[in-house]
BAFI-3210 file (N, C-alpha, C; in Angstrom, 3 decimals, decimal comma, padded with zeros to 6 digits):
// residues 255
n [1|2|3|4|5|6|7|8|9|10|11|12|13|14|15|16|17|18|19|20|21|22|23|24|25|26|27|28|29|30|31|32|33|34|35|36|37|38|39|40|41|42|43|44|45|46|47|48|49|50|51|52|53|54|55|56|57|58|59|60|61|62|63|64|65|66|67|68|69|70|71|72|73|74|75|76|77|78|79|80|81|82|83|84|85|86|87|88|89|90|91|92|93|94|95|96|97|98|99|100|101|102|103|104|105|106|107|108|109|110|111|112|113|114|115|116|117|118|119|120|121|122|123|124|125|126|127|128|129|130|131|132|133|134|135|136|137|138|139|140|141|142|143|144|145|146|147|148|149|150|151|152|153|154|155|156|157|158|159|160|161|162|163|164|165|166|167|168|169|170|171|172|173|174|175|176|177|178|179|180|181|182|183|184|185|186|187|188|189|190|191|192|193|194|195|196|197|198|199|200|201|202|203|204|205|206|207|208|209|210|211|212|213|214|215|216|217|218|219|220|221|222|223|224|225|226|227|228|229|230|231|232|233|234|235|236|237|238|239|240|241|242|243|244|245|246|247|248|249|250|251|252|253|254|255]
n.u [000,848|000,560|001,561|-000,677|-000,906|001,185|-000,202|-000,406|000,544|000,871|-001,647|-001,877|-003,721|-003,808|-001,396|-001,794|-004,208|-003,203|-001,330|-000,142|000,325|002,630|004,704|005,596|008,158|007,453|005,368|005,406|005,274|005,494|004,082|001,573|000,975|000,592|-001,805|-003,569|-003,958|-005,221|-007,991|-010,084|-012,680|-015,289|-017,281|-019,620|-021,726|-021,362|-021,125|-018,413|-017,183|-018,273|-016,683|-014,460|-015,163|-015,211|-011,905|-010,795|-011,600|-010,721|-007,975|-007,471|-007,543|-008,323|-010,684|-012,764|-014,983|-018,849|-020,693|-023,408|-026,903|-028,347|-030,128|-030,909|-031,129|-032,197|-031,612|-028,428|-027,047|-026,305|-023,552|-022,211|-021,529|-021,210|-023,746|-026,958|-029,346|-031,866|-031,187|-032,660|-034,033|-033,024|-031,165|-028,012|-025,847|-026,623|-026,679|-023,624|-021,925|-023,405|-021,851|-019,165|-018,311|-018,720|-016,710|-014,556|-014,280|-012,657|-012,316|-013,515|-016,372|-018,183|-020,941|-022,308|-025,403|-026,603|-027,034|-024,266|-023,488|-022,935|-023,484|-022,564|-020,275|-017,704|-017,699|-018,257|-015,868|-013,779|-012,920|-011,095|-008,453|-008,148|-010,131|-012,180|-013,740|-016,340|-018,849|-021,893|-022,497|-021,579|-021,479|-021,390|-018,967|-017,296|-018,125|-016,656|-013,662|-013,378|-013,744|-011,792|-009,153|-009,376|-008,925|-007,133|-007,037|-006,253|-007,470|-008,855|-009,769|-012,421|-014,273|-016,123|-017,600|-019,686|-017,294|-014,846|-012,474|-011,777|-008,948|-007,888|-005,535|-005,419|-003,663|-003,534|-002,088|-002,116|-005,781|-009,068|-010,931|-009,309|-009,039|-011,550|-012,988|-015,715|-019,004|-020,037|-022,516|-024,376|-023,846|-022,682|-024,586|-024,558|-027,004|-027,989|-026,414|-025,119|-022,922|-020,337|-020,486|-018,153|-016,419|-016,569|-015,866|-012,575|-012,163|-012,667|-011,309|-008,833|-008,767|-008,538|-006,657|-004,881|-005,406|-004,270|-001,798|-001,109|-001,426|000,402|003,218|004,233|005,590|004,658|001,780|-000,913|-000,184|-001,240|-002,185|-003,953|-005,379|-006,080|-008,171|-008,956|-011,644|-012,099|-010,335|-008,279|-006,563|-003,982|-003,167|-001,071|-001,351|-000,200|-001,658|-001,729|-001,484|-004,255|-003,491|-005,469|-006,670|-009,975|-009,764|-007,370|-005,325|-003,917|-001,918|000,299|002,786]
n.v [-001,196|002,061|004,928|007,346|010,715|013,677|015,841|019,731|020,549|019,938|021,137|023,548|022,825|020,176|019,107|019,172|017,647|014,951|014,523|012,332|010,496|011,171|011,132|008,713|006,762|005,082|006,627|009,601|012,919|012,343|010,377|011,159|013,161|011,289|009,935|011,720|012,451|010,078|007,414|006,074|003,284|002,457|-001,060|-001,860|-001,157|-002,099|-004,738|-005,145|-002,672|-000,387|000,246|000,329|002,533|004,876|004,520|005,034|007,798|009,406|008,969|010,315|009,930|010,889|011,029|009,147|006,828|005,705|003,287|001,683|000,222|-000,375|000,274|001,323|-000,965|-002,259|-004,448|-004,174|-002,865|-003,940|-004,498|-002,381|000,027|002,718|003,751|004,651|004,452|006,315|006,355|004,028|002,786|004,991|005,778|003,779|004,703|007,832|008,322|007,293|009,387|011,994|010,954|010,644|013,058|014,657|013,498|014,044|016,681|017,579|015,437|014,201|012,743|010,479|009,523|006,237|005,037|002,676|-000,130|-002,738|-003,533|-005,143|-003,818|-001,175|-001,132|-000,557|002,212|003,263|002,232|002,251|004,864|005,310|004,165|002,583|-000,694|-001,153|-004,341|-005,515|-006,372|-008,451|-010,510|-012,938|-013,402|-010,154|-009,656|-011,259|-010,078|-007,309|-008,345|-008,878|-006,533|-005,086|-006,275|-005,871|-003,408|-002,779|-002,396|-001,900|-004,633|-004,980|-007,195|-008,516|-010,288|-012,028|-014,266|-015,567|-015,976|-015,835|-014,322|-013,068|-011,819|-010,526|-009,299|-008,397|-008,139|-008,553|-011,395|-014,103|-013,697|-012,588|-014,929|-017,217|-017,882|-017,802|-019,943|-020,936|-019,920|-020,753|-023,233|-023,524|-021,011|-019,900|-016,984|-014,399|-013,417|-016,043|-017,926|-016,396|-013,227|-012,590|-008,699|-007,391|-008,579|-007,980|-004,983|-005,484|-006,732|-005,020|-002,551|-004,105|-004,718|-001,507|-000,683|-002,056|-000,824|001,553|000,892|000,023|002,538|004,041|003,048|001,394|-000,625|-004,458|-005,538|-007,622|-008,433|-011,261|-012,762|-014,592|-013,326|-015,224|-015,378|-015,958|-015,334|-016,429|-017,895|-016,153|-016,056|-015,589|-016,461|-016,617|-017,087|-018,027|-017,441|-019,383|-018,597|-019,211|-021,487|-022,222|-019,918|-017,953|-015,005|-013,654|-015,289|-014,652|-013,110|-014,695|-014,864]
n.w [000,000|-000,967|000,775|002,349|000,118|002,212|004,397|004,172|006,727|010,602|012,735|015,540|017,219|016,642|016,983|020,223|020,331|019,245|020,867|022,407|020,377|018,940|020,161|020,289|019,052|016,854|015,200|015,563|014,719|011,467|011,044|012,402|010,021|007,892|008,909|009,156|006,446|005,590|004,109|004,739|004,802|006,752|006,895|007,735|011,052|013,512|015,698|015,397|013,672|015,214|017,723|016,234|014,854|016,455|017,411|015,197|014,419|016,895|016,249|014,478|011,757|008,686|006,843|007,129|006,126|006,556|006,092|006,168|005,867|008,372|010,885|014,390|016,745|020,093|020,751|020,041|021,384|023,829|022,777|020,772|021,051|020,190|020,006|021,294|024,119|023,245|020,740|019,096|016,259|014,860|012,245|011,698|010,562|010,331|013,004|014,077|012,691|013,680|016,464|016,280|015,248|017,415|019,281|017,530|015,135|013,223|011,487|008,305|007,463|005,607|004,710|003,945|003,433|002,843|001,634|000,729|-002,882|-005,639|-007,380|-006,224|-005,226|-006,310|-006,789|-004,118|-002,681|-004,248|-003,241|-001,592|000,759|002,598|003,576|005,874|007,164|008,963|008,524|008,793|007,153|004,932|002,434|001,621|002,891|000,429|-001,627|-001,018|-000,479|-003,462|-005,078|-003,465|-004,064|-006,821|-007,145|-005,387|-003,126|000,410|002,552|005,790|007,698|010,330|012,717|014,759|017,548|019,618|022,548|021,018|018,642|015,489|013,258|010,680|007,672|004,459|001,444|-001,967|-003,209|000,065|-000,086|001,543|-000,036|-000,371|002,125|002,986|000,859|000,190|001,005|004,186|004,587|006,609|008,660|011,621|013,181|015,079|016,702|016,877|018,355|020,188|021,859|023,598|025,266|025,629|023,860|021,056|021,822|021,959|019,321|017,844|018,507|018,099|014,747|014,157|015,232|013,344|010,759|011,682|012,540|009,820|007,772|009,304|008,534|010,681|012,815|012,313|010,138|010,446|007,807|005,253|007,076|010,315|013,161|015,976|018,677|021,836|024,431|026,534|027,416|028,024|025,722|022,477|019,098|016,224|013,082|010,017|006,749|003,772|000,081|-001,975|-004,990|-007,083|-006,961|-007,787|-007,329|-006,299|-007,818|-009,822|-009,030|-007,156|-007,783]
ca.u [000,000|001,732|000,889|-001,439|000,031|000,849|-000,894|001,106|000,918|-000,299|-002,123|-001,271|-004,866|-003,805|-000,436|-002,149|-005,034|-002,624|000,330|000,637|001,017|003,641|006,054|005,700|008,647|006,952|004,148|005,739|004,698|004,891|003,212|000,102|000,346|-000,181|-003,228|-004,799|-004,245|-005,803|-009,425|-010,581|-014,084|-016,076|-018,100|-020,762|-021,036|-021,880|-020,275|-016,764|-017,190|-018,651|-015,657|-013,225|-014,461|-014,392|-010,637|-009,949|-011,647|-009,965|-006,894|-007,226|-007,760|-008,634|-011,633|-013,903|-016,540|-019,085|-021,097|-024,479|-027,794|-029,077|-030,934|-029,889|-031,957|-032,005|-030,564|-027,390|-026,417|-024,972|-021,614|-022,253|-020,571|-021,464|-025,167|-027,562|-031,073|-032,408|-030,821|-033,234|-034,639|-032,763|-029,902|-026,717|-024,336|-026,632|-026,177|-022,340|-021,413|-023,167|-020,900|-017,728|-018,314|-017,940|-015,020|-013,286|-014,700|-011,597|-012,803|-014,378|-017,475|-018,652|-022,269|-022,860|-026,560|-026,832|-026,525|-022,984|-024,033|-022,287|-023,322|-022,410|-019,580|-016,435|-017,712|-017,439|-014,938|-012,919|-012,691|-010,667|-007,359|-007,819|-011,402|-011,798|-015,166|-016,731|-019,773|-022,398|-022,763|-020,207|-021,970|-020,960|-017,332|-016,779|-017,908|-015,484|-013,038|-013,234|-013,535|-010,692|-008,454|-009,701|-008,819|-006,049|-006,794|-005,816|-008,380|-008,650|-011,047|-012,783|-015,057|-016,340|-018,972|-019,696|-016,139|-013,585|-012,939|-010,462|-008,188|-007,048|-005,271|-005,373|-003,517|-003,626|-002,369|-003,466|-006,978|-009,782|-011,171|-008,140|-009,336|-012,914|-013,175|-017,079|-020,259|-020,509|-024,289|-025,063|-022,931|-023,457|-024,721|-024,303|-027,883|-028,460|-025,344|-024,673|-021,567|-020,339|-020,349|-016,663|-015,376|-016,733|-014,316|-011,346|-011,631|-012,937|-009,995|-007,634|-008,980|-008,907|-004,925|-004,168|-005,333|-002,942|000,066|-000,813|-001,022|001,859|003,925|004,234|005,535|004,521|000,397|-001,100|-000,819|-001,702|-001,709|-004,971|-005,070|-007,459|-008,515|-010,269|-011,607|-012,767|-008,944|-007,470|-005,069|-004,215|-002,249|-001,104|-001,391|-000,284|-002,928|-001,025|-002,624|-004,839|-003,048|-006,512|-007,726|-010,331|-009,688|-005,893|-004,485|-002,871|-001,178|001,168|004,602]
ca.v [000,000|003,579|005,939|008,829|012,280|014,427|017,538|020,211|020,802|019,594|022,154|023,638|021,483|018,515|018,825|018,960|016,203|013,602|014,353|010,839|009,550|012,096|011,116|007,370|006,540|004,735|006,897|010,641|013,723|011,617|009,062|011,818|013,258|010,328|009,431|012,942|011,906|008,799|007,462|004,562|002,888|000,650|-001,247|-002,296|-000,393|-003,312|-004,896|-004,306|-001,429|000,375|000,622|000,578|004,202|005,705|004,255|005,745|008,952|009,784|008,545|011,457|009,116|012,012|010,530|008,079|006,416|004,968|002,601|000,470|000,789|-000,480|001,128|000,724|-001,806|-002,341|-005,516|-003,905|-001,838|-004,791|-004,554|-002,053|001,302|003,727|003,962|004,786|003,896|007,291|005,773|003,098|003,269|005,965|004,946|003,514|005,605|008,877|008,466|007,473|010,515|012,842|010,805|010,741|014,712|015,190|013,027|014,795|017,480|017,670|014,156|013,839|011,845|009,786|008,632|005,679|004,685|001,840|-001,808|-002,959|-004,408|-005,705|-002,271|000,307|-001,806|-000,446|003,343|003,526|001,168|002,688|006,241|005,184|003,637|000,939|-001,025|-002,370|-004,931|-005,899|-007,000|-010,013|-012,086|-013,847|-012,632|-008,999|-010,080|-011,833|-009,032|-006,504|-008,910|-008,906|-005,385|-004,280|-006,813|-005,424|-002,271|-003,187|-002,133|-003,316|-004,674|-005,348|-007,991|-008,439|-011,437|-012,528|-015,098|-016,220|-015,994|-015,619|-013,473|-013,263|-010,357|-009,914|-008,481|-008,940|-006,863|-009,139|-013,268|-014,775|-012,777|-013,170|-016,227|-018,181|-018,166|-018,774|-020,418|-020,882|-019,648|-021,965|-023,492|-023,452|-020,094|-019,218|-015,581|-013,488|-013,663|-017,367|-018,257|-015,620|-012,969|-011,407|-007,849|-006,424|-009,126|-006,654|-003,907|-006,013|-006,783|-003,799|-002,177|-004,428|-004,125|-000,585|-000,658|-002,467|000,449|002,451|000,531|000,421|004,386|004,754|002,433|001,115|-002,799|-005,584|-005,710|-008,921|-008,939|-012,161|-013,897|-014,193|-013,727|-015,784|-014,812|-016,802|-014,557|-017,447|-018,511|-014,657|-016,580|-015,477|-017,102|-016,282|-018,225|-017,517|-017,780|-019,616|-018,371|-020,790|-021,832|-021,629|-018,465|-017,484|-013,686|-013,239|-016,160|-014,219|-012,346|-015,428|-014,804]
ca.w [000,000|-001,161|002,589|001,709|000,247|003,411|004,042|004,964|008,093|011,738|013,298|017,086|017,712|016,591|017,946|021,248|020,507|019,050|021,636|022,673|019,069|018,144|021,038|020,158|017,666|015,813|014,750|015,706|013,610|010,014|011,153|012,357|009,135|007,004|009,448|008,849|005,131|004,911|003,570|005,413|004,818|007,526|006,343|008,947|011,854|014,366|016,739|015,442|013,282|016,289|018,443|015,761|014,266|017,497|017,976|014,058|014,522|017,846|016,010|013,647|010,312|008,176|006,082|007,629|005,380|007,437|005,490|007,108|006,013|008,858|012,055|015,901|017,919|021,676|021,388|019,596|022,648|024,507|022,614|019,840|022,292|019,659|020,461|022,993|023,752|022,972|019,169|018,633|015,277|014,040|010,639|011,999|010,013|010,575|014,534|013,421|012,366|014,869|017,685|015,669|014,598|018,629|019,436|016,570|014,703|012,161|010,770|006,969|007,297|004,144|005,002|002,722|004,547|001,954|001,354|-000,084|-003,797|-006,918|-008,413|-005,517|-004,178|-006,662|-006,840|-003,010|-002,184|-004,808|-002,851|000,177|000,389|003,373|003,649|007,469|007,075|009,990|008,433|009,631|005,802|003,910|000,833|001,691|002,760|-000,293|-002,467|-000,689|-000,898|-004,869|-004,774|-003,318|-005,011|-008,762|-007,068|-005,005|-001,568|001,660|003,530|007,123|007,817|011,438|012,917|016,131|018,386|021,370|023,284|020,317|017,596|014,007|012,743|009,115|007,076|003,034|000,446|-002,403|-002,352|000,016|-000,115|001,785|-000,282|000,070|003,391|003,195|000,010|-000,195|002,159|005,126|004,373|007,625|008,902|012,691|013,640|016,763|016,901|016,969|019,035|021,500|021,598|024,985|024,331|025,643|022,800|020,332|021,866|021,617|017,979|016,766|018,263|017,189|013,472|014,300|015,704|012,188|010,507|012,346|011,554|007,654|007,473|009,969|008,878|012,850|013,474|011,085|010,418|009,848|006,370|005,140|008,659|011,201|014,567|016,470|019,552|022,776|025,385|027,456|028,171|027,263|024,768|021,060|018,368|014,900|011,857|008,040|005,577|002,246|-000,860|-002,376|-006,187|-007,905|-006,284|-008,811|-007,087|-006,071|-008,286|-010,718|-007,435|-006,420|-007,678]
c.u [000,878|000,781|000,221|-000,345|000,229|000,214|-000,073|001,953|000,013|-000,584|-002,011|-002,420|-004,379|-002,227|-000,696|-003,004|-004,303|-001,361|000,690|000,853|002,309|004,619|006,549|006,661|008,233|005,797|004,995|004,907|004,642|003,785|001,424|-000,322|-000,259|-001,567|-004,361|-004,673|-004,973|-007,338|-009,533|-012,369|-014,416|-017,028|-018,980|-020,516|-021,659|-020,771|-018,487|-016,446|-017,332|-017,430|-014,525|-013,719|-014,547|-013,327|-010,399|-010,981|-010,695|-008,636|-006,481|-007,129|-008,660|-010,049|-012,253|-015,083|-017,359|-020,514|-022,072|-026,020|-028,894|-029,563|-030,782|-031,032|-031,764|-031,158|-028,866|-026,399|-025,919|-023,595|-021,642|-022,119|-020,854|-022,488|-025,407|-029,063|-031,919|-031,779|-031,767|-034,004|-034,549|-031,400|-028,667|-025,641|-024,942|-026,174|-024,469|-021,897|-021,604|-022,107|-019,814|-017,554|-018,313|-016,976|-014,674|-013,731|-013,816|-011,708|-013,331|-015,038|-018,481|-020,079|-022,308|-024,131|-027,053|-026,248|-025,299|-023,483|-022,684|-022,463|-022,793|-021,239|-018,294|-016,356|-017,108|-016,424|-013,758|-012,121|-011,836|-009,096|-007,146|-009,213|-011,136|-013,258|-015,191|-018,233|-020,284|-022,717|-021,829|-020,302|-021,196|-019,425|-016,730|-016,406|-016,893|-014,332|-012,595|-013,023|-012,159|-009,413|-008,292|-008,810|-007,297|-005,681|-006,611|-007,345|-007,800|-010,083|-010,725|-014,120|-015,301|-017,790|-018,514|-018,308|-014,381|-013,902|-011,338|-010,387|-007,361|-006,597|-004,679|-005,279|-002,658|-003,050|-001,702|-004,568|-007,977|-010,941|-010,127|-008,687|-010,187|-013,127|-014,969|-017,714|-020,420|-022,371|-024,873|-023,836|-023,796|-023,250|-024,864|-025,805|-028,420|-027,415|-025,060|-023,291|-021,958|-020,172|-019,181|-016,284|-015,243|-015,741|-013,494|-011,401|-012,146|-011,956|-008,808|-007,552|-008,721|-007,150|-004,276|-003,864|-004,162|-001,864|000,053|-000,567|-000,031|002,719|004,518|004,356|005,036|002,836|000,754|-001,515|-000,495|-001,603|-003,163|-004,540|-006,216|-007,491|-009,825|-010,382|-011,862|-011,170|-007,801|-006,379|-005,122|-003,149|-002,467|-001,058|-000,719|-001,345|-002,028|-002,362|-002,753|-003,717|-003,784|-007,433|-008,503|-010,086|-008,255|-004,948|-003,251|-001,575|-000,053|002,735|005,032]
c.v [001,238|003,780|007,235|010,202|012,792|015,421|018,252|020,755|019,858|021,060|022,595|022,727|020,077|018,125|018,400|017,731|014,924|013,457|013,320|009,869|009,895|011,474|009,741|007,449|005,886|004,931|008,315|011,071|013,334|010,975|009,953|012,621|012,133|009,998|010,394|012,723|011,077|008,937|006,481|004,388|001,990|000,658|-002,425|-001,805|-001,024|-003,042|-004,412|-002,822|-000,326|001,246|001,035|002,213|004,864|005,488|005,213|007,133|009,587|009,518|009,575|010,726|010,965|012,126|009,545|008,035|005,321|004,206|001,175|000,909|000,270|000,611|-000,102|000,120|-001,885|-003,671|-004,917|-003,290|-002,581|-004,798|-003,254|-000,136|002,754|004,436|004,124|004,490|004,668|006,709|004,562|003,467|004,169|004,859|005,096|004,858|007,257|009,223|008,403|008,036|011,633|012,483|010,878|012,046|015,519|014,988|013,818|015,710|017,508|016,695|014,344|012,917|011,343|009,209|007,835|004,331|003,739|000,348|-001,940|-003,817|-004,224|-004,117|-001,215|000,000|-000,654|000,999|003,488|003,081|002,013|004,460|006,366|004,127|002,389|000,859|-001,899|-002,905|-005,661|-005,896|-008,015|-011,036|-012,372|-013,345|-010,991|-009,100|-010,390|-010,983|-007,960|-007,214|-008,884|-007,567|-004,602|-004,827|-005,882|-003,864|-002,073|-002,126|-002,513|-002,921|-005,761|-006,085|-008,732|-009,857|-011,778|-013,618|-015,288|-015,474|-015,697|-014,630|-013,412|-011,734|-010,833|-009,608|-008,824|-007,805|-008,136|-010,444|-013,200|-013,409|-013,865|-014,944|-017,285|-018,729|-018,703|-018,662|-020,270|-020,548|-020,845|-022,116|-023,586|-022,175|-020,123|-017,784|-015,300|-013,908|-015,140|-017,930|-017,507|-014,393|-012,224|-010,193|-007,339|-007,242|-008,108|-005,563|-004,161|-006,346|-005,629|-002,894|-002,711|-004,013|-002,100|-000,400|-001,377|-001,761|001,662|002,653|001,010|002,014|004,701|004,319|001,981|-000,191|-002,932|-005,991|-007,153|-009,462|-010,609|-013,216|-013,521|-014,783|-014,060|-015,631|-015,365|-016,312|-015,230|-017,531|-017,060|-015,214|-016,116|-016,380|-016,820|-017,295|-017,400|-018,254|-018,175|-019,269|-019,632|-020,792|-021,586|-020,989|-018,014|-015,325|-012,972|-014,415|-015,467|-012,935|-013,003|-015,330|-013,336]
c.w [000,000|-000,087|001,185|001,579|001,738|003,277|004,711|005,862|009,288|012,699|014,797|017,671|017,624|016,869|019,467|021,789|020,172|019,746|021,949|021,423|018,823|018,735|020,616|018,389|016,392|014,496|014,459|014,510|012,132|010,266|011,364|011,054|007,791|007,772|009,322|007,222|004,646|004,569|004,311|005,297|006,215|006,820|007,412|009,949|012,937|015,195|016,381|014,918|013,988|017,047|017,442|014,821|015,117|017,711|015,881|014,148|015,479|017,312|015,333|012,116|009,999|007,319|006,646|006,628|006,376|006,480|006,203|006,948|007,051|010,401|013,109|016,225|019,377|021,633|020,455|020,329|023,399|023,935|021,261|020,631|021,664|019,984|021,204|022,978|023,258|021,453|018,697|018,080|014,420|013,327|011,910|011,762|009,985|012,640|014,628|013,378|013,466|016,524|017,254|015,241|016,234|019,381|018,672|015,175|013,312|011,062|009,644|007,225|006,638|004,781|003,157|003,669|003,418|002,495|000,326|-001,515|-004,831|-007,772|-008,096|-005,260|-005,320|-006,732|-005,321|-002,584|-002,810|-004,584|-001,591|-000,235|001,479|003,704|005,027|007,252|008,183|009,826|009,012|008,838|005,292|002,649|000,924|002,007|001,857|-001,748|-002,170|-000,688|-002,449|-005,219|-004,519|-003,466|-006,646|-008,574|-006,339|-003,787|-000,354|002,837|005,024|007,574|009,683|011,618|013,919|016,425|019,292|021,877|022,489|018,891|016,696|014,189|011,557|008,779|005,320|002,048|-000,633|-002,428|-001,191|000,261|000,410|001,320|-000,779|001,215|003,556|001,718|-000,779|001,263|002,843|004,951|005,718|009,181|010,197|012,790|015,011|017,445|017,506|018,053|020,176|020,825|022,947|024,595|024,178|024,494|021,671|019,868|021,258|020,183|017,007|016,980|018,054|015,901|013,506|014,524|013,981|011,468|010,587|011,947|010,330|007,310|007,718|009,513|010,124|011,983|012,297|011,356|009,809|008,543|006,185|006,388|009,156|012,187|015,241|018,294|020,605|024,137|026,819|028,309|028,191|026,778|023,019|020,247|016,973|014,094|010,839|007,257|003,993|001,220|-001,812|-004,759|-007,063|-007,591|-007,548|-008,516|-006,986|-007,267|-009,557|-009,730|-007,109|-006,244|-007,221]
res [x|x|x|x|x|x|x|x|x|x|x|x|x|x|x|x|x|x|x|x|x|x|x|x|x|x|x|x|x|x|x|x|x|x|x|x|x|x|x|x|x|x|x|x|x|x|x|x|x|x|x|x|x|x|x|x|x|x|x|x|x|x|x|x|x|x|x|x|x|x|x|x|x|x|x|x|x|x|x|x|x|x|x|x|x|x|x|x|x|x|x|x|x|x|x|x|x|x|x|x|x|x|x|x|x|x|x|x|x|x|x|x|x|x|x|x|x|x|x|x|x|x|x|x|x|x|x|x|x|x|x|x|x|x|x|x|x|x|x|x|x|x|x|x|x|x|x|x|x|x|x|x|x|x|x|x|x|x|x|x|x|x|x|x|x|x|x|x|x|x|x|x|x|x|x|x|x|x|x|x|x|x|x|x|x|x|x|x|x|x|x|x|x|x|x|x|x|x|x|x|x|x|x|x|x|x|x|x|x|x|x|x|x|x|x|x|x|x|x|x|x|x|x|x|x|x|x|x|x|x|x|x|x|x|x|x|x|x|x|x|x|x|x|x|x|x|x|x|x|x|x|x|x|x|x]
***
């Protein structure tokens, strides 16, 4: 991933609001201007999406697209941190914005209050330079997946149930369907299964800390590797994801 142009300055504000990035070598004053540069999409603003654009607004990501056409429920407020009960029934990504436009006012905020489709998917997708999905279908994963291959963006892919939860990271082979090949026919949902809600947190700000790195250049993200995550035992462990040989999406990616 080329880092976003810089802009050409940081402002005595955002010297002051991002002071604990700046000092950190690994981020310092480049590192906050590429993050006020960047574009970043979510795409679902659920359980992970939730936490992770309050952790990239407050981060000072410069563009936030917030992308979900759905509307808050009461049962969404157990792990979904963005919301409030006075929010039930109003659009996801219009409540979204008014809480992320008071954390951080300086923010660009893309409302895309839609469903992700085969027709909308490469216009928006194609306006942002890192896609974090923390969607709840396989169908919608699979299409952003293809998406930002054709286009050749790095996505940061997010996942959770019950007690454990995945972390991503796919900038072309291996790509997300390396990984998951085909739609599980009998996929479990949050709904049907359970999810505690702090898990939520934790992988929406991890996905959300990946982010970080990729803009900042910071440490080694998990490109093509997942990290799996069991809150039951607080243990994690990394994997590598090999890319599949007859990827019909990344295969021409391998060498």
């Amino acid at each position: 991933m080329s880092l976003p142009d810089l802009p050409p300055h940081l402002t005595d504000d955002d010297l002051d609001r991002y002071a604990r990035h700046i000092v950190l070598k690994e981020i310092g004053g480049m590192g906050q201007r590429r993050l006020k540069a960047a574009k970043v999409l979510i795409v679902g603003l659920g359980g992970i999406g939730a936490p992770a654009a309050l952790y990239l607004a407050a981060a000072g990501i410069g563009t936030l697209g917030l992308l979900d056409d759905d509307t808050v429920s009461l049962s969404n407020l157990q792990r979904q941190v963005l919301y409030a009960t006075g929010d039930v029934g109003a659009s996801k990504a219009e409540v979204a914005k008014a809480r992320l436009s008071a954390l951080n006012p300086a923010a660009a905020l893309n409302l895309h209050s839609v469903r992700l489709t085969a027709d909308n998917a490469a216009e928006i997708i194609g306006g942002y330079d890192i896609v974090l999905d923390g969607c709840d279908n396989f169908e919608t994963r699979h299409l952003v997946n293809r998406i930002c291959m054709a286009w050749g963006k790095t996505l940061v892919s997010g996942a959770l149930g019950r007690f454990s939860g995945q972390v991503a990271v796919f900038r072309g082979a291996p790509c997300y369907h390396c990984f998951v090949p085909d739609i599980p026919p009998d996929a479990e949902t949050c709904e049907r299964v359970g999810i505690v809600g702090a898990l939520a947190g934790i992988i929406g700000a991890m996905c959300a800390l990946e982010v970080v790195k990729l803009v900042a250049g910071a440490g080694e993200p998990l490109l093509g590797k997942l990290l799996i995550f069991d809150g039951l035992s607080m243990t994690s462990r990394v994997i590598a994801l090999p890319p599949e040989p007859d990827c019909p999406i990344c295969g021409d990616d391998h060498d």
